[in-house]
LUMVEXTOR-37566 format. One record per residue (C-alpha): x, y negated, z. Coordinates in pm, whole numbers, padded with zeros to 5 digits, always signed. Layout:
<tivexs>
XYZ ...
</tivexs>
This chain:
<tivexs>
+01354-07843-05494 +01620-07647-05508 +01893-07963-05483 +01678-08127-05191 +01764-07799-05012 +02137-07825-05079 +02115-08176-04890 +01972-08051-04594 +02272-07951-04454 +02409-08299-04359 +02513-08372-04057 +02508-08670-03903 +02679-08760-03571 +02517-09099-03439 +02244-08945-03369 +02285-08796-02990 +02183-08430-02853 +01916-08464-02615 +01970-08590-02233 +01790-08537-01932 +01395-08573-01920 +01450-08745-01592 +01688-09076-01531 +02056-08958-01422 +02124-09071-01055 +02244-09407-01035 +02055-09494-01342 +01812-09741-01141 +01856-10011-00895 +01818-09954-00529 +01529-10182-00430 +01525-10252-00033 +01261-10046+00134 +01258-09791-00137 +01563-09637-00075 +01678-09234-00146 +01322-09167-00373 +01450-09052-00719 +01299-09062-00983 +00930-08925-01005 +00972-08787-00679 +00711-08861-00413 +00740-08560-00159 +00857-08753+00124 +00615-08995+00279 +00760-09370+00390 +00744-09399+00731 +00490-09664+00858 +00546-09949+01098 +00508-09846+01457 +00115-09934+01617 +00121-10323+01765 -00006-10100+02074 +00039-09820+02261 -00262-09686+02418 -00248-09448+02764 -00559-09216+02832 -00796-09359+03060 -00776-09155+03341 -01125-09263+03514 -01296-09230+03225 -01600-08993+03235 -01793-08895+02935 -02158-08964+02982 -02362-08717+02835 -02739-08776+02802 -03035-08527+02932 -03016-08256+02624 -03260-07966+02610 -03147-07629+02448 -03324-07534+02163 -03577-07287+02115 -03747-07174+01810 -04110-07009+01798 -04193-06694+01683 -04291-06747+01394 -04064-06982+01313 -03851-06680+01353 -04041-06500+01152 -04008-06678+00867 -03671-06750+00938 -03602-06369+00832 -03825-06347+00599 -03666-06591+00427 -03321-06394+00483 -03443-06065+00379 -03580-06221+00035 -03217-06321+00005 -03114-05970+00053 -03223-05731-00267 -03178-05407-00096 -03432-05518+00187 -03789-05462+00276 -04000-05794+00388 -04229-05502+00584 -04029-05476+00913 -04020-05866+00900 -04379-05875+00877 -04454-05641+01107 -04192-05635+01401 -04301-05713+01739 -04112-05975+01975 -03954-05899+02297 -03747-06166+02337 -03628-06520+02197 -03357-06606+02404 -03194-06996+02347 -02824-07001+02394 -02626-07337+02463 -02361-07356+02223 -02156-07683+02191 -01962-07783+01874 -01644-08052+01961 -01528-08186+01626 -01216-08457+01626 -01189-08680+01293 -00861-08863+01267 -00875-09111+00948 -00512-09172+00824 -00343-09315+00522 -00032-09181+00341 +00187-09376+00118 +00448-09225-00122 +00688-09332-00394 +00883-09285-00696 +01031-09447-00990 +00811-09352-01301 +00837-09528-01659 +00678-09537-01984 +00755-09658-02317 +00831-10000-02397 +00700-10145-02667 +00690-10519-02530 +00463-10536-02289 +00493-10815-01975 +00784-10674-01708 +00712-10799-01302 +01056-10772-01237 +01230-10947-00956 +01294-11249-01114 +00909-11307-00970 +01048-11258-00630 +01132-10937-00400 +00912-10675-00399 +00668-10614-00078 +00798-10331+00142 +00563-10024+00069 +00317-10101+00381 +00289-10469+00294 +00126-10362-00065 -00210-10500+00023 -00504-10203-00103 -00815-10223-00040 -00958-09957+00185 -01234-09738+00102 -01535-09629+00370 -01421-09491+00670 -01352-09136+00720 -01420-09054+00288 -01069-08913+00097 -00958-09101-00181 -00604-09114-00366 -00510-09460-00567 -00180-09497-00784 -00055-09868-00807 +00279-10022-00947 +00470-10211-00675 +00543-10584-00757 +00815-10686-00941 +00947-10411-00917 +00952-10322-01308 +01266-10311-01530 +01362-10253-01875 +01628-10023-01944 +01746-09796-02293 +01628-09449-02313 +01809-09204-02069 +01708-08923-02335 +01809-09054-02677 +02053-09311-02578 +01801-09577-02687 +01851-09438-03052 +01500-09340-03063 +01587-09009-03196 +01710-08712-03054 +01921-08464-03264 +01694-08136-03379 +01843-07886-03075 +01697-07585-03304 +01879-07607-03659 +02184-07857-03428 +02131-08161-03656 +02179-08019-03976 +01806-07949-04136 +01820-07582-04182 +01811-07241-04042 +01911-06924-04105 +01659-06722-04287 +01480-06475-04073 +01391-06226-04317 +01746-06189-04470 +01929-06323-04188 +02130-06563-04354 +02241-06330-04663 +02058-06408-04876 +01899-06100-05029 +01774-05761-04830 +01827-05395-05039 +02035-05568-05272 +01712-05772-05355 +01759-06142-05360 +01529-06319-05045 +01215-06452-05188 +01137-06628-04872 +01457-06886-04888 +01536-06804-05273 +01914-06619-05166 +02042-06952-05038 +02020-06763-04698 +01927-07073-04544 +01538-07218-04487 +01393-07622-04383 +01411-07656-04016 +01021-07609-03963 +01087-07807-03628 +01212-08119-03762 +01084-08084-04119 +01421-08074-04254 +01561-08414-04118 +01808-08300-03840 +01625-08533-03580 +01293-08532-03407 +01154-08888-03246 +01242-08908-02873 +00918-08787-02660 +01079-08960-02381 +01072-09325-02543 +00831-09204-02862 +01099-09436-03078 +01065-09759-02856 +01459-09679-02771 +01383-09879-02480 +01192-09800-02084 +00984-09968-01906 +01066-09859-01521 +00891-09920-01232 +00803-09826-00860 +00472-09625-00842 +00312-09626-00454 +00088-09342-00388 -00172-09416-00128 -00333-09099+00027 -00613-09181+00226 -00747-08836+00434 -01002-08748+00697 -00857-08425+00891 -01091-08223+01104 -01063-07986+01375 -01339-07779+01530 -01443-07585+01777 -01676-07366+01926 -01622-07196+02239 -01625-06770+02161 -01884-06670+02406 -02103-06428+02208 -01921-06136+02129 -02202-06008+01861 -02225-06342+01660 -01938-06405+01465 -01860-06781+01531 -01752-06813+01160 -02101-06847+01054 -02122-07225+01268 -01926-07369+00980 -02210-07406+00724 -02461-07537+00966 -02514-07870+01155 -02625-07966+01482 -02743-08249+01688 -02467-08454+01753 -02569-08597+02113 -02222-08754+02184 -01987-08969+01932 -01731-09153+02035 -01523-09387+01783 -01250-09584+01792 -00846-09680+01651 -00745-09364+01928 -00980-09229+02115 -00895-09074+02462 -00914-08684+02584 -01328-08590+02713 -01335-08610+03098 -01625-08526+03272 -01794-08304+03067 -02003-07989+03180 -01888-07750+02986 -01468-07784+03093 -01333-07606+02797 -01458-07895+02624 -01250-08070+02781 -00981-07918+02740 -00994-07879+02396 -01031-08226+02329 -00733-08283+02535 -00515-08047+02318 -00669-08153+01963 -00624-08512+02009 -00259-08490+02121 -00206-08221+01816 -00329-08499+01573 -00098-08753+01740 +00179-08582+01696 +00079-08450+01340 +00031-08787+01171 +00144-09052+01354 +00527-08980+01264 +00415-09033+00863 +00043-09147+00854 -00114-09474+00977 -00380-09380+01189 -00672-09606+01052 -00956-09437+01264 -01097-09161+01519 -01401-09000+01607 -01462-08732+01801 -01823-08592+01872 -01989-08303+02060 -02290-08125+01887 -02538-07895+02010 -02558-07658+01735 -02914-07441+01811 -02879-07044+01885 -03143-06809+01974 -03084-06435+01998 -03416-06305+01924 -03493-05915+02027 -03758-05687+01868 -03885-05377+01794 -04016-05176+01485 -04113-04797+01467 -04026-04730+01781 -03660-04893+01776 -03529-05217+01898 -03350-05450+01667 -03249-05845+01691 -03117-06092+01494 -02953-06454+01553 -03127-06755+01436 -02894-07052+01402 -02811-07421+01306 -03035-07685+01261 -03133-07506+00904 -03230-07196+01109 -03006-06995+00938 -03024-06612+01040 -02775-06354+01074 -02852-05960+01154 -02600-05674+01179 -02869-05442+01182 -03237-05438+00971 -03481-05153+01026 -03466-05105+00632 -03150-05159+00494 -03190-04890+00257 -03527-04932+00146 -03588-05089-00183 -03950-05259-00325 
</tivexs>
């Protein structure tokens, strides 16, 4: 044992210190189309082709809206409604729910404009993995596709989806940027050699004028990290010595949505639309649609003029705009007033789920 030790020590210099995880700049070719993305970096997206069109709003254009009555619940669809809100609540009595007596269930129109723009994203960057023989596309099978000619196939409108897809012939074999294409990198904890200093007698070899039982006095202990050898296998190339590199295109397809709800009642906080639907009376689809004109309700319109040239100017400078659709949705609201013992109380009842809200309940502090 004791002679393996003393052999440890050899160095040997073929074997190269570690390099970069990441090729060194100028390490790949330049393929056209492609240009300034380094390698594994896909931060920057790649600019698509300009639209075959150019579309102007349609200044005529009025946006027919169909005869739409507001909403109104019963009362006892109410009722239940906050009785089924109060159960939710612990600290609340079902009595006053029970009990309470109507004064009023006043409907409220409240529209909901919501613009969907559909876009796709492509990225790219030079990844690799090991090669251990495998079939290389490289451009001797032609030039690769510039990154908006890769053909993918799209999924259903308006869903988010990411796919990852090597570029053609694109791929290349080059040695190992980390080992050199040795296969091995030299051991950067015990610098080549095999051993260490002892940690418990620091390289002396004995403590209290004791000799070190841990590395028997020799003051030196087996690299644990490279078992004594000196080298470790490259985890870049995992002893291939060789790369296979290629272009990776990153294909982001997203559906970005804006809302709104005009803030008209001051005592229902308009957060609360968000987890609700409504009846969407209006839709309008298309590549691009154009801004609302003609609508009732002119903040509406107004809003749809702003939010569709916001999303124009947001994606159409590094996202292909695949699809639009903008809709207006009656979302149901119905303040409904009442009293109990003597005081008067109300609550909201909302969204096609007749969700409830109520700032106030005659027994918040009681407890069954």
């Amino acid at each position: 044992m004791g002679e393996q030790d003393e052999d440890l020590g050899a160095f040997d210099p073929n074997i190269p210190e570690e390099g970069p995880s990441a090729p060194p700049p100028g390490w790949l070719d330049v393929i056209h189309g492609y240009q300034g993305h380094k390698g594994g970096e896909e931060d920057n997206p790649l600019y698509p082709p300009p639209p075959a069109y150019n579309p102007q709003p349609e200044l005529n254009r009025n946006t027919v809206v169909p005869d739409i009555r507001v909403p109104t619940v019963s009362e006892d669809v109410a009722r239940e409604a906050l009785l089924k809100f109060v159960e939710s609540k612990w600290k609340y009595s079902s009595k006053p729910a029970r009990n309470l007596v109507f004064k009023e269930l006043k409907p409220i129109t409240v529209y909901r404009y919501r613009l969907e723009t559909y876009t796709e994203t492509r990225t790219s960057g030079w990844q690799f993995e090991p090669y251990n023989g495998q079939a290389v596309d490289g451009p001797q099978y032609g030039a690769s596709p510039s990154p908006w000619d890769v053909l993918m196939a799209l999924p259903p409108r308006f869903s988010d989806r990411v796919e990852k897809v090597r570029v053609p012939h694109s791929s290349l074999v080059k040695p190992c940027h980390k080992c050199n294409g040795c296969g091995r990198t030299r051991c950067g904890h015990c610098f080549g050699r095999g051993l260490r200093r002892c940690p418990f007698c620091h390289g002396h070899g004995s403590s209290r004028n004791k000799r070190c039982t841990s590395c028997q006095g020799r003051g030196r202990k087996r690299c644990t990290f490279c078992h004594g050898h000196g080298y470790k296998t490259c985890c870049v190339c995992h002893g291939n010595q060789s790369l296979l590199h290629f272009i990776q295109l990153t294909v982001t397809w997203k559906n970005d949505v804006s809302n709104f709800i005009p803030d008209r009642q001051p005592d229902f906080p308009d957060k609360k639309f968000e987890n609700v639907t409504g009846d969407p009376f209006f839709v309008d689809e298309s590549v691009l649609v154009y801004p609302i004109q003609g609508f009732p309700d002119q903040e509406i319109c107004d809003v749809s003029t702003k939010l569709i040239n916001e999303h124009l100017n947001r994606f159409r400078s590094t996202s292909r705009i695949l699809q639009q659709r903008q809709s207006i949705e009656m979302v149901p609201l119905t303040h409904a007033r009442y009293s109990y013992s003597g005081k008067d109380f109300s609550f909201y009842v909302y969204g096609v789920e007749n969700q409830v809200f109520a700032s106030k309940y005659p027994s918040a502090c009681s407890i069954l």
